[in-house]
KEVEXKOL-733562 format. One line per 4 residues: their letters; for each residue x, y, z of C-alpha. Coordinates in steps of 0.001 Angstrom, whole numbers. Layout:
A	X,Y,Z; ... $
This chain:
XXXX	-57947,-15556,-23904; -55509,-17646,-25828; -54570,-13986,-27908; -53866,-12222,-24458 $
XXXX	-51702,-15078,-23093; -49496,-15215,-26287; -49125,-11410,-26017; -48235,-11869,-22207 $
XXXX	-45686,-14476,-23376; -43706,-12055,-25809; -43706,-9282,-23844; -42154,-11441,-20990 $
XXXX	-39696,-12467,-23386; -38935,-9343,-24557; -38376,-8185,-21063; -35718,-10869,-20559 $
XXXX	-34135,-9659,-23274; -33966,-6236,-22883; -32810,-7104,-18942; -30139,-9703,-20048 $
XXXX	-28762,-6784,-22914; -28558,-4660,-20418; -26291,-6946,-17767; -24034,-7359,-20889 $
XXXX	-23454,-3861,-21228; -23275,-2426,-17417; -21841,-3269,-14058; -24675,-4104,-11884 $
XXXX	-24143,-1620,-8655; -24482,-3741,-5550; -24093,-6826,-7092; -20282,-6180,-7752 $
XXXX	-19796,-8130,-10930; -15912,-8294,-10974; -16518,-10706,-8175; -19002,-12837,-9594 $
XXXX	-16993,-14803,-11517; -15052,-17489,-9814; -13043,-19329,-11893; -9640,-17811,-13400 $
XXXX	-6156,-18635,-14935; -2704,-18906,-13806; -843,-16108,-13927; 1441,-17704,-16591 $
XXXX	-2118,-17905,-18815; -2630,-14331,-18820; -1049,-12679,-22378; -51,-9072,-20345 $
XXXX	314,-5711,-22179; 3094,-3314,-21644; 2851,77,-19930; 4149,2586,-22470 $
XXXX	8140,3307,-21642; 6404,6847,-20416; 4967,5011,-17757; 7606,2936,-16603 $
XXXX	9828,5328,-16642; 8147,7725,-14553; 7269,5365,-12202; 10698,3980,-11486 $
XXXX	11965,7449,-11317; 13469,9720,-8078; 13933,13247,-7155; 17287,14664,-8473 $
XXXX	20446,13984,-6459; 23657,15516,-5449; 26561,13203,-5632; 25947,12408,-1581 $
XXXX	22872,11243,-2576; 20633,14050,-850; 17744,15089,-2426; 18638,18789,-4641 $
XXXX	15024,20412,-4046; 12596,18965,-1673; 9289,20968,-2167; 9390,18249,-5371 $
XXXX	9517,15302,-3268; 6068,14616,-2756; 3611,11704,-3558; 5470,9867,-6468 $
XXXX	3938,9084,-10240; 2105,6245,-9963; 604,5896,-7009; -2000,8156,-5206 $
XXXX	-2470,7998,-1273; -5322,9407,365; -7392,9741,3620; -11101,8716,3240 $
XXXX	-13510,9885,5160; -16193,7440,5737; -18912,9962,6060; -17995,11966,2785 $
XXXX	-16227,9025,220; -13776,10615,-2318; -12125,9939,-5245; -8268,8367,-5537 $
XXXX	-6049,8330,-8079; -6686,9928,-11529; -3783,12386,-12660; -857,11044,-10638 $
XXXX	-1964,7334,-11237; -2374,7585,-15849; -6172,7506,-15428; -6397,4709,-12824 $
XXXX	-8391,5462,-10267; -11474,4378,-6700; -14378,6459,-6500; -15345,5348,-2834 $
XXXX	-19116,6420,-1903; -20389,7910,1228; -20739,4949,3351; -18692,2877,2037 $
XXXX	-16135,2725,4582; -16789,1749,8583; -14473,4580,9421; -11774,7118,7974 $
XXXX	-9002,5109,6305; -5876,5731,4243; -6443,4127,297; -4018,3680,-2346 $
XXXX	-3994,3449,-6100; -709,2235,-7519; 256,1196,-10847; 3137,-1278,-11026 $
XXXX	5004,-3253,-13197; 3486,-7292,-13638; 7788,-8194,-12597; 7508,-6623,-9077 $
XXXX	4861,-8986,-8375; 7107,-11150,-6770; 10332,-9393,-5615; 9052,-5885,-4361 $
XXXX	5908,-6437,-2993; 6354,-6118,558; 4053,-8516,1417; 4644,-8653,5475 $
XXXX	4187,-4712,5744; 696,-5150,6889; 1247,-7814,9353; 4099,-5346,10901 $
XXXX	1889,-2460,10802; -706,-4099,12958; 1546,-6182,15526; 3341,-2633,16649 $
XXXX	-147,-825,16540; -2175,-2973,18688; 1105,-3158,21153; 1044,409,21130 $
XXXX	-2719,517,21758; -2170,-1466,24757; 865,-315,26197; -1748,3257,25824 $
XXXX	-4232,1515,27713; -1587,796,30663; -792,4318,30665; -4160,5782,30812 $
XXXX	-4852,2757,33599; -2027,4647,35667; -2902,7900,35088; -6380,7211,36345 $
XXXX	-4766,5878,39519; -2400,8406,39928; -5291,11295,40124; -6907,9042,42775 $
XXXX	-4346,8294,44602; -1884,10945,46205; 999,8565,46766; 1222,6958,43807 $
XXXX	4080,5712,43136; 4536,7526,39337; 3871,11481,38506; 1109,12531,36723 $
XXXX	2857,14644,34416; 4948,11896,33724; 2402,9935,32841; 695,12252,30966 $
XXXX	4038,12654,28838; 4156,9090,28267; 591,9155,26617; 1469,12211,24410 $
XXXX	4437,10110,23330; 2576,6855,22368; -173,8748,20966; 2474,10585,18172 $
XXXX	3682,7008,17611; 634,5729,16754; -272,8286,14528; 2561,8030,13093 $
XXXX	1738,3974,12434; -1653,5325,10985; -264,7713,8392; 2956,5503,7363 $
XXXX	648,1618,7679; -413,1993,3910; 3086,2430,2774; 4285,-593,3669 $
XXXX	1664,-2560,1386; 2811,-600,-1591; 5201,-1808,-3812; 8624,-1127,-2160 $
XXXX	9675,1725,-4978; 6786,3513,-3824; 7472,4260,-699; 8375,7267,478 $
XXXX	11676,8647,1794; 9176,10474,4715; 7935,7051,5173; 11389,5654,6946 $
XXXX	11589,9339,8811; 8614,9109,10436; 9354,5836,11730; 13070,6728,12605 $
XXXX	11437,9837,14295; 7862,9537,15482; 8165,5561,16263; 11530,4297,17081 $
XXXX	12701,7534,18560; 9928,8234,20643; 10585,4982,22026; 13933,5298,23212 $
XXXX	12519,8378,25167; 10212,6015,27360; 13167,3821,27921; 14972,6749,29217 $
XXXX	11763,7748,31465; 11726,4258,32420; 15861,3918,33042; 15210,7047,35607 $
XXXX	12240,6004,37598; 9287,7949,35736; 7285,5508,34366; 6450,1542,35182 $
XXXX	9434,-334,33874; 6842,-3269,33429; 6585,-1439,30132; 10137,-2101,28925 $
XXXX	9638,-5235,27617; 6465,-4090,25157; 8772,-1009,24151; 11609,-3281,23447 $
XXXX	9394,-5135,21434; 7855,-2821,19762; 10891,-1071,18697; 12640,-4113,17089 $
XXXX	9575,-4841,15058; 9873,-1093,13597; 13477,-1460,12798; 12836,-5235,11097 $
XXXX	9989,-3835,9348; 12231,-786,7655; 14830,-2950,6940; 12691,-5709,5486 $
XXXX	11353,-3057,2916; 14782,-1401,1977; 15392,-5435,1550; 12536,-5944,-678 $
XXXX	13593,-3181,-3174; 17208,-4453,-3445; 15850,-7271,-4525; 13892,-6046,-7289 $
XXXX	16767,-3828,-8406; 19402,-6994,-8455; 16278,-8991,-10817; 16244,-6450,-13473 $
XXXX	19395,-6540,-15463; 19766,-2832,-16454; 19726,-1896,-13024; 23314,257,-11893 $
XXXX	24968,-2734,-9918; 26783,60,-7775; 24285,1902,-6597; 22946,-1900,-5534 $
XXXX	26324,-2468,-3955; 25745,905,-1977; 22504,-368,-732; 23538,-4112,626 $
XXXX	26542,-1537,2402; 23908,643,4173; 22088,-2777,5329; 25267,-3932,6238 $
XXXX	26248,-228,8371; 22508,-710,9746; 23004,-4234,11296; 26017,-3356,12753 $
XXXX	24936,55,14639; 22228,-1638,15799; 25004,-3566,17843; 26132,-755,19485 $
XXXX	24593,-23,23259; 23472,3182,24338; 25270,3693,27740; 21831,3718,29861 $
XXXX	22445,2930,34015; 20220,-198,33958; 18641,-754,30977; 20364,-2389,27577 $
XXXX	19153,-59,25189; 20940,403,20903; 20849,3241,18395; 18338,2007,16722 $
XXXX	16997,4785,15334; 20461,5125,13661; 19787,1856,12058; 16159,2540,10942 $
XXXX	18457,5719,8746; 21019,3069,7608; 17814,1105,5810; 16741,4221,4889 $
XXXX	19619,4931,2684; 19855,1307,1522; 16370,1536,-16; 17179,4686,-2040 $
XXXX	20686,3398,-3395; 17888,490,-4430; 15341,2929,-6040; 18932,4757,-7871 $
XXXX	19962,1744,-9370; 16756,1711,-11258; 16068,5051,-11804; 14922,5820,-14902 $
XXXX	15099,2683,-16743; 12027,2226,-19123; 12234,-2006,-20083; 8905,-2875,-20732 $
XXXX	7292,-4604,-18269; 3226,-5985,-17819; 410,-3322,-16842; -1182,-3962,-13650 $
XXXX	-2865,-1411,-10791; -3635,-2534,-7049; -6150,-1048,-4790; -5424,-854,-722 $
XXXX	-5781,-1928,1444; -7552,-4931,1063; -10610,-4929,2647; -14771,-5149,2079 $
XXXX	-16590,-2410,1800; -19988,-1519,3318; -20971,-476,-242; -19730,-764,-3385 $
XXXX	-16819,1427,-4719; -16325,2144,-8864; -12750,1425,-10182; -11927,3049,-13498 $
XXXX	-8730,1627,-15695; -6956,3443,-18319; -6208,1920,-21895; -4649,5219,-22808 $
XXXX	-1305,4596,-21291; -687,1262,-22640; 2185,100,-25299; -688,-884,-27112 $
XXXX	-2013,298,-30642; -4566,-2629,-31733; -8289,-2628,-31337; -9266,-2124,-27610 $
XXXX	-11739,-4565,-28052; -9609,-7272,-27861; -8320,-5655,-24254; -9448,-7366,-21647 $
XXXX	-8691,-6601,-17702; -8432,-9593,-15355; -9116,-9673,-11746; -6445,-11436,-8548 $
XXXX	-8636,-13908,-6289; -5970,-14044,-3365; -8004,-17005,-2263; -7413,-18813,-5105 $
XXXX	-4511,-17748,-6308; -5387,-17564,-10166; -6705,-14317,-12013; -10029,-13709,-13160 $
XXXX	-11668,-12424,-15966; -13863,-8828,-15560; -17315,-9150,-16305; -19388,-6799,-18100 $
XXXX	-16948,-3320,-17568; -18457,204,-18893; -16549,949,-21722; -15922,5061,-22285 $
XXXX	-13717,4784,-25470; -13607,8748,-25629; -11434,8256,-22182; -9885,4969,-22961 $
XXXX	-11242,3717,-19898; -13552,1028,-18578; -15045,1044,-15158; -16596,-1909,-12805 $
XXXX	-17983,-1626,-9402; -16582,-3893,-6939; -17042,-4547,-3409; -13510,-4747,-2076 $
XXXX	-10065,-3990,-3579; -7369,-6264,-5212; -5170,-5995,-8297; -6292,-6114,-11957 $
XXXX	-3843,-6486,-14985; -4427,-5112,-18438; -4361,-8344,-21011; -4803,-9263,-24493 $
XXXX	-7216,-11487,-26217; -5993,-14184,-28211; -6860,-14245,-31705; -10018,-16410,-32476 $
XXX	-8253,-19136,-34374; -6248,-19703,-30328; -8959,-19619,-28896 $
């Protein structure tokens, strides 16, 4: 009996073993071990690796330009290097980022989201962190959304009425025009909402055209309806609203990249001066009154194209520059997931030719504030890559041990 017990014993042991080899080796799927780990470093702490000046450069480049500044050939202006946007399905997952992002890439399962939703992989440079990280985009994005959502519910509350009721005092067509026009708005909102948690050089130009056109625009038609009797002018004040949060929003970004163009000091000071002269033209046409009977009503939709042109003087005075700066890649938007998604990083484009052993990748706790260590990543050193699963997205940046004798 004794015998069989000690054989019991070591095979438990061994089990533990084998189990605890195993943890050290693999990301544990559901148990999302980049967030295990609670304790970090100040940012300050962390000794960052470069991109490789291939990188940078590419991601702080534009489109060529004619001397006006309009883009030469257009069916080039798409999704810029460095960042990858697209729209998830929840009942299929996909995969984004990879090519257009150096490696960097979300697998997100079937599942994993509550419902379809635009995600982002971006690579940026650690010295953005603070200057062109549009960090009210979000909160913009969702205050014009939900009072479009229930300006929509108004509408649909007086179409309803209107079928029911022969003298009402509003047409249904009208109505029903109204609708259409929130409805474009909003879906405008949806597709353009992720943009404005990127990095402010990776927006897109489309970006501040949808909301000139689909958002801003649209709204000055239901003033107009409203100004001539065709819909409730109860709803002037939401629209009002509404439209000066899109136009503070635009111009809040374009302000956001002229401010990480004045911090680097190779940037083309007058293509920076250009910029602060659009804001400058954009403030004041947004002055100006349309010449409505009733209603006090301004061109803001010419403003929202002043900003516009402010934040690509901004992305033109750094075009092209390749000063080093820190490696890091975000995820959005920032959410939880119903299951857990695999991030893969890239080692390959890194201004880094040591042992990638000593690489390590470090994880953002936004709760916290400090940045914490990955646990246990799958290494693939055929790809240069390592992977973790983790069960909702923030930013990671690519570091360097410290030599034992520092540590």
């Amino acid at each position: 009996m004794k015998a069989i017990r000690t054989h019991l014993f070591g095979a438990f042991i061994i089990l533990i073993t084998a189990l605890f080899m195993a943890c050290e080796s693999n990301p544990v799927e559901g148990n999302s071990q980049v967030m295990v780990e609670s304790q970090g470093v100040s940012f300050d702490e962390l000794s960052m690796v470069a991109w490789s000046p291939e990188v940078v450069r590419s991601i702080r480049a534009l489109p060529e330009l004619d001397e006006s500044g309009q883009i030469l050939n257009r069916r080039t202006w798409g999704t810029r290097p460095g960042v990858d946007v697209q729209e998830v399905e929840f009942d299929e997952g996909g995969l984004v980022g990879g090519e257009t992002t150096f490696g960097n890439s979300v697998f997100v399962p079937e599942g994993a989201l509550a419902q379809d939703k635009y995600i982002a992989v971006q690579v940026a440079c650690s010295d953005a962190d603070l200057v062109a990280l549009f960090e009210d985009g979000e909160s913009y994005m969702e205050m014009i959304e939900a009072d479009l959502e229930g300006l929509l519910t108004n509408l649909n509350s007086d179409l309803d009425q209107a079928e029911s009721d022969e003298d009402f005092e509003y047409d249904e067509d009208d109505i029903e025009d109204a609708i259409h026009t929130i409805e474009e708005a909003l879906e405008a909102i949806h597709d353009n909402a992720i943009y404005f948690q990127l990095y402010s050089y990776f927006a897109q130009e489309r970006t501040f055209s949808h909301m000139e056109h689909d958002v801003s625009r649209r709204l000055k038609y239901l003033a107009y309806d409203i100004d001539n009797g065709r819909i409730n002018p109860d709803y002037y004040a939401v629209i009002h609203s509404v439209t000066l949060l899109t136009v503070e929003a635009v111009r809040e970004m374009a302000l956001s990249s002229i401010s990480y163009a004045e911090e680097n000091p190779e940037a083309n000071q007058n293509k920076i001066d250009a910029a602060w002269q659009r804001i400058a033209q954009g403030d004041a046409i947004g002055d100006w009154d349309v010449s409505y009977i009733d209603l006090e009503w301004n061109y803001y939709d010419w403003a929202i194209n002043r900003y516009k042109h402010a934040w690509r003087y901004a992305g033109q005075a750094i075009q092209n520059l390749d000063a080093p700066c820190g490696a890091m890649v975000d995820f959005l938007p920032s959410q939880q997931f119903e299951a857990d998604v695999y991030v893969t990083l890239s080692w390959e484009v890194l201004n880094f030719d040591g042992d990638p052993e000593t690489l390590d990748i470090h994880w953002y706790n936004e709760e916290t504030g400090l940045w914490v260590l990955v646990p246990n990543p799958v290494i693939d050193y055929e790809e240069g890559t390592v992977s973790v699963y983790i069960d909702h997205f923030t930013r990671y940046a690519w570091t360097v041990r410290p030599p034992p004798s520092e540590l």
